[in-house]
Legacy VTK file of the C-alpha trace (Angstrom):
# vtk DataFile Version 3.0
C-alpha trace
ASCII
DATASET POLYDATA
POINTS 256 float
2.560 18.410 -9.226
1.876 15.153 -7.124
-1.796 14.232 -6.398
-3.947 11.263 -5.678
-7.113 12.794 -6.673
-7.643 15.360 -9.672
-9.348 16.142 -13.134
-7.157 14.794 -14.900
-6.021 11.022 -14.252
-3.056 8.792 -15.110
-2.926 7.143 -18.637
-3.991 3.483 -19.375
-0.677 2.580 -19.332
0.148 3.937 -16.496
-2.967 2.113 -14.691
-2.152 -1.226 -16.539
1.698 -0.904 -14.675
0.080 -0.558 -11.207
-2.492 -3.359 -11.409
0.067 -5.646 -12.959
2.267 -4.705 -9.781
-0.356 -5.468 -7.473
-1.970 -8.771 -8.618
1.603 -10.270 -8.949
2.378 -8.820 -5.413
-1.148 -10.756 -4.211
-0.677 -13.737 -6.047
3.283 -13.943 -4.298
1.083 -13.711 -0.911
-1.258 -16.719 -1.903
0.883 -19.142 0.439
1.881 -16.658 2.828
0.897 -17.409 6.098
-0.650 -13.348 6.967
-0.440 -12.627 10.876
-2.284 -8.788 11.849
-0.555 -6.911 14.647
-2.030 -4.047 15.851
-0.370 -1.030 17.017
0.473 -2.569 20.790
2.202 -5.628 19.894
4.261 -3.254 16.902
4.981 -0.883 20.051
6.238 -4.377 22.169
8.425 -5.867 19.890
9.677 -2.561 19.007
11.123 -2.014 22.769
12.487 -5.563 22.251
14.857 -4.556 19.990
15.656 -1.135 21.507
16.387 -3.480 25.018
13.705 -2.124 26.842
11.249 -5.095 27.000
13.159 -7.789 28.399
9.945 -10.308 29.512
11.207 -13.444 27.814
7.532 -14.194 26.284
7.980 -10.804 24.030
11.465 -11.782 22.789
10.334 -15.404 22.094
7.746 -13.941 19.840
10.079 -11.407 18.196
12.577 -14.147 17.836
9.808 -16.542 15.893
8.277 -13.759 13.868
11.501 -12.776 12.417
12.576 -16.673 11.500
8.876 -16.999 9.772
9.296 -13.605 8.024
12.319 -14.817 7.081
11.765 -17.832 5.822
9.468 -16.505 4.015
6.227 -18.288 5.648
4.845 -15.007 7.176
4.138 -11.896 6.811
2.877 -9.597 8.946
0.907 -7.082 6.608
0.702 -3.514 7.815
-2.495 -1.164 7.175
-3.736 2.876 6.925
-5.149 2.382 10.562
-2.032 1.026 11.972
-0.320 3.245 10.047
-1.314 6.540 11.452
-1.380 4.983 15.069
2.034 4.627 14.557
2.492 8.172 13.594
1.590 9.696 16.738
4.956 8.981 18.251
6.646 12.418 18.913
9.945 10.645 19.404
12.021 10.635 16.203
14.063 7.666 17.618
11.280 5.315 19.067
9.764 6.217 15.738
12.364 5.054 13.257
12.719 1.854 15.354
9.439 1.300 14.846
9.666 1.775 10.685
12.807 -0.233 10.747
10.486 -3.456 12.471
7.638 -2.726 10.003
10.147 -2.760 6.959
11.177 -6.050 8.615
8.055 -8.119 9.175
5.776 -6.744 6.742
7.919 -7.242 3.941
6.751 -3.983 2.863
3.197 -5.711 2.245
0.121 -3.417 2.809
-3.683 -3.686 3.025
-5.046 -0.911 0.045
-6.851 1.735 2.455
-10.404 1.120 3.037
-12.108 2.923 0.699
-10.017 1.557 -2.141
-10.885 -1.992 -0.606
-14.326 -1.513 -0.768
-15.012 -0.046 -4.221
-12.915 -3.514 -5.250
-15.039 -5.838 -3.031
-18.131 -4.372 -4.766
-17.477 -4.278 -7.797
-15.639 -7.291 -8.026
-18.913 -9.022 -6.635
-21.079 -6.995 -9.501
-18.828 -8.041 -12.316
-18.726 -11.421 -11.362
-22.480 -12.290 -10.647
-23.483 -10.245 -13.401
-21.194 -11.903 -15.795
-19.844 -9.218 -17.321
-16.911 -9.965 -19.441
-14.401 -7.399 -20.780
-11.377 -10.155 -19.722
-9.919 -11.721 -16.748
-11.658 -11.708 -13.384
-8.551 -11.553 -10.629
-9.121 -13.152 -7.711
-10.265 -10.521 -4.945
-7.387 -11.835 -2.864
-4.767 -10.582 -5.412
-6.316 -7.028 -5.494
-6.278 -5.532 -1.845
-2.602 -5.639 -1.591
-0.073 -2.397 -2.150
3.130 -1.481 -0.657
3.913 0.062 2.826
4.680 3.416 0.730
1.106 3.994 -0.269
-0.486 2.952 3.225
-2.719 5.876 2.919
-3.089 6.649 -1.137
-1.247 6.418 -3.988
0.057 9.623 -4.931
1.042 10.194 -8.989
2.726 12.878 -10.621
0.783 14.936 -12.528
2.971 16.350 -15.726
0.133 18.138 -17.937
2.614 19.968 -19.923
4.576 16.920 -21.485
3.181 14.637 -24.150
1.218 11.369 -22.687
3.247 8.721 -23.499
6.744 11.052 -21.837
4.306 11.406 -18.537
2.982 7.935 -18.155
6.925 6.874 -18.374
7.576 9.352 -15.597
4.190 8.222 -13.786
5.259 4.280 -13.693
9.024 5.257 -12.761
7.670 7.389 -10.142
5.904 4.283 -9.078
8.271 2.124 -9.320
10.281 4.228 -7.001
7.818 4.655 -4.111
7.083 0.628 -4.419
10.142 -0.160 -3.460
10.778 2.872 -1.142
11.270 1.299 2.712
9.298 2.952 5.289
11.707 3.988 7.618
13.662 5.934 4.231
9.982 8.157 3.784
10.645 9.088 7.565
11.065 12.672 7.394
8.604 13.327 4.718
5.854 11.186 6.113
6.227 12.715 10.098
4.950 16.181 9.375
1.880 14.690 7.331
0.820 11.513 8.827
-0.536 13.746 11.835
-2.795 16.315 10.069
-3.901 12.689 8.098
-4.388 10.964 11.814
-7.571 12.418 13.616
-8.169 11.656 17.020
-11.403 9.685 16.283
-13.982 9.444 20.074
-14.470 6.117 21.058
-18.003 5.301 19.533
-18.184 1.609 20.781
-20.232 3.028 23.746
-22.787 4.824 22.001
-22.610 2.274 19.098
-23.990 -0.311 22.085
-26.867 1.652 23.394
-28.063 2.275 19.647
-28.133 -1.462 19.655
-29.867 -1.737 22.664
-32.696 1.183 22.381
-33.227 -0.691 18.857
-33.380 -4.011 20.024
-37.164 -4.285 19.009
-35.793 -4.099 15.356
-34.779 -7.117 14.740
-35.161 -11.164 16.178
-32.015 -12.716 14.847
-28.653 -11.811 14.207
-29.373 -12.468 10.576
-31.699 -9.188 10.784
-29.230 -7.233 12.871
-26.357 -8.039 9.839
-29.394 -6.964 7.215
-30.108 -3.518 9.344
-26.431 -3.026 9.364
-25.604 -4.088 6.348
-28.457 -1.321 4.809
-27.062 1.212 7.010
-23.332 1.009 5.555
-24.685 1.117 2.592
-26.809 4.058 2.907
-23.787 5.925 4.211
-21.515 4.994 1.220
-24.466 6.081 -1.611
-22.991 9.282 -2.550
-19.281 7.618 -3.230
-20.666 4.651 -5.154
-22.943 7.049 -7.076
-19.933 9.209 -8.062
-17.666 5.804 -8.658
-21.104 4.763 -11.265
-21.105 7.796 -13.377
-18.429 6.382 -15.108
-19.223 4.197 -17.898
-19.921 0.292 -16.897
-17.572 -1.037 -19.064
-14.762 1.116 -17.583
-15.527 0.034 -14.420
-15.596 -3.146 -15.026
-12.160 -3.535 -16.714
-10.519 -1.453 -13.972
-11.572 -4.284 -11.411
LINES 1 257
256 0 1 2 3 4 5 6 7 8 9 10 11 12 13 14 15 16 17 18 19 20 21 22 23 24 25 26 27 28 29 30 31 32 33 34 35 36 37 38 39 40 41 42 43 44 45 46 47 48 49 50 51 52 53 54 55 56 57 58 59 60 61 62 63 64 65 66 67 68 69 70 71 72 73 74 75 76 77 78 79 80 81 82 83 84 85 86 87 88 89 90 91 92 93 94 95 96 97 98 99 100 101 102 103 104 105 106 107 108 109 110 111 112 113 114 115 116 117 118 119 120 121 122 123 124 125 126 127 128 129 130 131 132 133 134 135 136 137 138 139 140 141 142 143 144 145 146 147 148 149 150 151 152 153 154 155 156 157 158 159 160 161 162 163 164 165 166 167 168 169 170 171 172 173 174 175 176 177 178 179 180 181 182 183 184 185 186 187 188 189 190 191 192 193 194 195 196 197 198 199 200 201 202 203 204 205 206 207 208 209 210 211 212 213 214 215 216 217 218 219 220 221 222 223 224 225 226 227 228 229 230 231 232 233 234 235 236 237 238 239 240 241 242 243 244 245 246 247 248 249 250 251 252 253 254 255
């Protein structure tokens, strides 16, 4: 059985494997130069290589990307959003093209999804102003990276029936695997579920603006629109932090 989410949850050595693999892939980033495309300029370079964008600005930037990449100056990190954008190709050719650039100019280097970014973020910021100290602080920079393989979750094997120490070895090799798995190899497996993962989400910058301005009266400064805001993603995100707090502080704080 392979879940992200579940009763029962990977071993401490298991968890110690992973973290070590992701602050040492963060600090490698430290004087990487980090350069975000979005889903259109992944979709123009791709037709570069396939031949079919031949405007001479396009292939000068696929040209440069792919010396910095190369020489090892940038990266161009990929992330869940992007991710399932890119998933909504139908054609299995355009598709793998696609992968194959990824693979190439992210380096396999991934954002963690949101969620996991924002349980870090806060409780990185608790742990250090409270000055809670169970051992070293990472820097937040080293601990929103993964792989390209776990754009959208981390999946672990789940092995109830063997003895811990026989299913955390088959948890970290199982890990070990996917880290170094390319995209454009996961093809196949990833097609069929990236779309039931990838809903099409309504455009809510339109409404989002007349919210803003039937409340103007709320607030005088932007400083008190970021406060209102601020309070409102908060509000929204109670339940998962209150869930994420009934485990013990201490455990919390050593997992950041």
């Amino acid at each position: 059985m392979i879940s992200s989410e579940g009763t029962r949850q990977p071993g401490v050595a298991f968890g110690k494997h992973t973290q070590a693999a992701k602050v040492a892939l963060g600090e490698s980033l430290d004087t990487v130069y980090k350069i975000y495309l979005d889903t259109n300029f992944w979709l123009r370079l791709r037709d570069v290589v396939l031949g079919r964008n031949e405007n001479p600005s396009w292939q000068s930037i696929h040209k440069r990307l792919q010396e910095l990449v190369e020489s090892k100056d940038v990266v161009c990190p990929l992330s869940m959003e992007t991710f399932r954008e890119v998933f909504l190709q139908t054609d299995l050719n355009t598709l793998s093209a696609t992968l194959k650039l990824i693979d190439l100019l992210s380096q396999g280097v991934c954002l963690l999804e949101p969620q996991q970014r924002m349980y870090i973020e806060a409780f990185h910021f608790i742990r250090e102003k409270s000055g809670f100290n169970t051992g070293e602080l990472y820097p937040l920079n080293h601990m929103v990276w993964t792989r390209a393989s776990f754009a959208i979750g981390q999946p672990t094997p789940m092995l109830p029936d063997l003895r811990e120490d026989l299913e955390a070895m088959d948890q970290i090799k199982f890990f070990d695997y996917m880290w170094n798995l390319p995209l454009s190899d996961m093809i196949d497996e990833l097609r069929d579920k990236a779309t039931k993962w990838n809903p099409v989400m309504p455009d809510m910058s339109l409404q989002m603006n007349e919210d803003k301005a039937a409340n103007a009266s709320d607030y005088c400064s932007f400083y008190e629109l970021f406060l209102i805001e601020l309070r409102g993603i908060i509000d929204c995100h109670i339940p998962a932090f209150s869930k994420f707090c009934s485990r013990s502080m201490r455990e919390t704080m050593e997992s950041i």
